[in-house]
C-alpha positions as CSV (number, residue, x, y, z in Angstrom):
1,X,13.2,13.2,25.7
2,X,12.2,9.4,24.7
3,X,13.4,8.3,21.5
4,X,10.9,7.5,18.6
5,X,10.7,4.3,17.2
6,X,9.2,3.1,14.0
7,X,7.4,-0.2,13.3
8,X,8.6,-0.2,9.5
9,X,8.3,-2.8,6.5
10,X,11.8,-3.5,5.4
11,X,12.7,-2.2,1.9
12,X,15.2,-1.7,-0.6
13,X,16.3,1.6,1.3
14,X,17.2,0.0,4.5
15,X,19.5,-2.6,2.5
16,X,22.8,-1.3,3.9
17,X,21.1,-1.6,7.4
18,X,19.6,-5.1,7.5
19,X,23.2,-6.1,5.7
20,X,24.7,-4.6,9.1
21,X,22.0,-6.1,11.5
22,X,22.8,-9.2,10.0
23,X,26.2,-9.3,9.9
24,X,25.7,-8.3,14.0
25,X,24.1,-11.3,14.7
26,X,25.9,-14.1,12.8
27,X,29.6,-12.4,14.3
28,X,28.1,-12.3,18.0
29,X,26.4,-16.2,16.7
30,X,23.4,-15.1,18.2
31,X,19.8,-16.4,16.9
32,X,17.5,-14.4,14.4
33,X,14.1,-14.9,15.8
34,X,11.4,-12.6,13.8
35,X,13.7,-12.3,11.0
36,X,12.4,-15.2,8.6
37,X,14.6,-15.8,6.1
38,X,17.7,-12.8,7.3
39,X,19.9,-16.0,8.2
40,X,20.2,-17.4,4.9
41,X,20.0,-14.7,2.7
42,X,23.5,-12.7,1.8
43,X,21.6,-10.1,-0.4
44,X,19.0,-7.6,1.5
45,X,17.2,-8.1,-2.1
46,X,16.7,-11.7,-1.6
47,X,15.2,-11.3,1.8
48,X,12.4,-8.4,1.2
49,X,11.6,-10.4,-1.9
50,X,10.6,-13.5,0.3
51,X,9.1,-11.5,2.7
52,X,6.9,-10.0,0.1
53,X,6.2,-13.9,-0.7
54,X,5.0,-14.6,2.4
55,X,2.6,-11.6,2.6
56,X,0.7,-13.3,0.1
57,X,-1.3,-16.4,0.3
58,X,-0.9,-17.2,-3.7
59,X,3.0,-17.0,-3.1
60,X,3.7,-18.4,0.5
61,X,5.7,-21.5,0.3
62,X,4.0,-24.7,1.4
63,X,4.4,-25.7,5.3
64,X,4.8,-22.0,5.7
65,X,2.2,-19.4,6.6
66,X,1.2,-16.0,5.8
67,X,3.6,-13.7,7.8
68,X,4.4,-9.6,7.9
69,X,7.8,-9.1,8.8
70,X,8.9,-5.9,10.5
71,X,12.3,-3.8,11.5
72,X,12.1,-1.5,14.7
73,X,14.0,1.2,13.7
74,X,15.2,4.4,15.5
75,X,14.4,7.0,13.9
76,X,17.5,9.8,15.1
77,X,19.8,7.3,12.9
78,X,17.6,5.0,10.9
79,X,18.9,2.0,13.0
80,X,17.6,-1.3,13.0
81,X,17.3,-1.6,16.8
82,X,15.1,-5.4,16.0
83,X,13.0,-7.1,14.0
84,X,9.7,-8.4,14.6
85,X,7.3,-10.9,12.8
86,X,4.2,-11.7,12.6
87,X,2.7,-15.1,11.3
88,X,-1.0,-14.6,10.7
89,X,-2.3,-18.2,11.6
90,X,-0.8,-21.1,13.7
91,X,0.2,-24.3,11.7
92,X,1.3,-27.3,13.4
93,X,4.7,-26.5,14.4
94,X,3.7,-22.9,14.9
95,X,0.7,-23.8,16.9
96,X,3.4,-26.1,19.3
97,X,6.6,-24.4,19.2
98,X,6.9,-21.2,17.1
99,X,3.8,-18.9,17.7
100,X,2.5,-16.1,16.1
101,X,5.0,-13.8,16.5
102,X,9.1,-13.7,16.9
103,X,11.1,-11.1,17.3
104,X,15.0,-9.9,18.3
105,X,16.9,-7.4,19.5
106,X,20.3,-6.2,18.0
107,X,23.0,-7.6,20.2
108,X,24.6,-4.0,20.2
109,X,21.3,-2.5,21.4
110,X,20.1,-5.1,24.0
111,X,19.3,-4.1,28.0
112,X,17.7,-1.2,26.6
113,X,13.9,-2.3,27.0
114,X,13.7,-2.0,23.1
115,X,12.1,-6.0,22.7
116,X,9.5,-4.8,25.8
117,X,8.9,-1.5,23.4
118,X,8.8,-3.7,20.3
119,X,6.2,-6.0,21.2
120,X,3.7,-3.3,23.0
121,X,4.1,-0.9,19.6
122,X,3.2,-4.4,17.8
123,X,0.4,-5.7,19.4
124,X,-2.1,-3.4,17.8
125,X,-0.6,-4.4,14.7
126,X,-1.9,-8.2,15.5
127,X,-5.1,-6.4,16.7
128,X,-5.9,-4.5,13.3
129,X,-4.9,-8.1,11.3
130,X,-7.9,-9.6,13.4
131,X,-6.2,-11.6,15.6
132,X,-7.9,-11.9,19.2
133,X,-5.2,-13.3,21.0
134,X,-1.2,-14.1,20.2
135,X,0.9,-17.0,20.9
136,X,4.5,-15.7,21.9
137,X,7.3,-18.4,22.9
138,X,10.6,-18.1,24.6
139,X,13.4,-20.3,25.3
140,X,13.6,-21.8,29.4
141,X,16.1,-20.0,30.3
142,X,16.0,-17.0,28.6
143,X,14.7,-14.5,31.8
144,X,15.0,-10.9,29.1
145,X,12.2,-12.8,26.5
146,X,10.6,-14.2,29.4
147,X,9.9,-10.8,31.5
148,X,9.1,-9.1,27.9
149,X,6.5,-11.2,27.2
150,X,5.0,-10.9,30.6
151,X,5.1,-7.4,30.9
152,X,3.4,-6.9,27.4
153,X,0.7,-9.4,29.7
154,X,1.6,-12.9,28.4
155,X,0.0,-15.5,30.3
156,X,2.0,-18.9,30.4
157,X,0.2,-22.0,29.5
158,X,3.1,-24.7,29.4
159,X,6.7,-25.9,28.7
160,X,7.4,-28.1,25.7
161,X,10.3,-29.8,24.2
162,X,11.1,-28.7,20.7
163,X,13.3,-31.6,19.7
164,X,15.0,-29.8,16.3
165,X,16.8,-27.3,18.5
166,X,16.7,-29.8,21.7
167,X,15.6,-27.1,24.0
168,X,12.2,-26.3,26.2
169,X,10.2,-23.4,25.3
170,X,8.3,-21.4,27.3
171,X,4.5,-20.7,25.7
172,X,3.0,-17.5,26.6
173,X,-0.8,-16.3,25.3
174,X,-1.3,-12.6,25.2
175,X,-5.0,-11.4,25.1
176,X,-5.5,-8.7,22.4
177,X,-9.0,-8.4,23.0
178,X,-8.6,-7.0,26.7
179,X,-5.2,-5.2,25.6
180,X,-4.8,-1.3,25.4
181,X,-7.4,0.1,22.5
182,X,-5.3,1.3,19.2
């Protein structure tokens, strides 16, 4: 029997879990991507509240852009098994290094195709927000991003050089248009 996993907004109920998937990541020092704010924020509390900032376009923060955060959580135990977001529109930095969506996978729960899951059950989401086409990066280097985004049907455009984190990143579009139908 497959398990069933959940695309769900984070809330106040899953505070004791997104405490947990946090602590995870900074302990195995491992990155955050799709998580927004998770890094810097202690309390669960403070981290829904800014995401519910940047669902809105009165209350997004300048330089930033309207985004829809997302846990992926399993719903035998209520795990966060990854987070997922989605930024609605490209800005500069977005549009060159970032893309429209980022997303992670608990290091506890990794090599266990949830990120290839993840962004398949997402994609429609993108597709109902209007967008016709995504931009999804990964790091050079990092072969489990790089075969997620191409089996979800990312097509690679080119290889840049993000000079804050002094890495290359891989940038992948994904056609939603020609995608599965919702």
């Amino acid at each position: 029997m497959e398990e069933k996993l959940m695309l769900v907004k984070p809330d106040m109920k899953m505070a004791e879990e997104i405490a947990s998937y946090r602590k995870e990541f900074l302990e195995a020092g491992s990155s955050m991507d799709g998580t927004g704010s998770l890094r810097k924020c202690e309390n669960p509390a403070d981290w829904i509240e800014f995401n519910r900032t940047m669902e809105n376009p009165e209350t997004v923060p300048a330089h930033f852009v309207v985004a829809s955060q997302y846990a992926y959580v399993r719903e035998s135990d209520g795990r966060i098994v990854g987070m997922i977001q989605l930024r609605h529109e490209l800005n500069e930095y977005l549009k060159n290094f970032g893309g429209h969506i980022g997303y992670s996978v608990r290091p506890s729960e990794r090599k266990k195709g949830y990120a290839g899951k993840m962004l398949a059950d997402f994609l429609p989401v993108c597709r109902r927000m209007g967008l016709g086409r995504v931009l999804v990066t990964c790091l050079t280097g990092n072969e489990a991003s790089r075969r997620t985004i191409l089996k979800n049907g990312g097509v690679y455009e080119n290889t840049v050089f993000e000079p804050d984190l002094k890495a290359n990143l891989e940038r992948y579009w994904i056609d939603l248009q020609h995608g599965r139908k919702d």
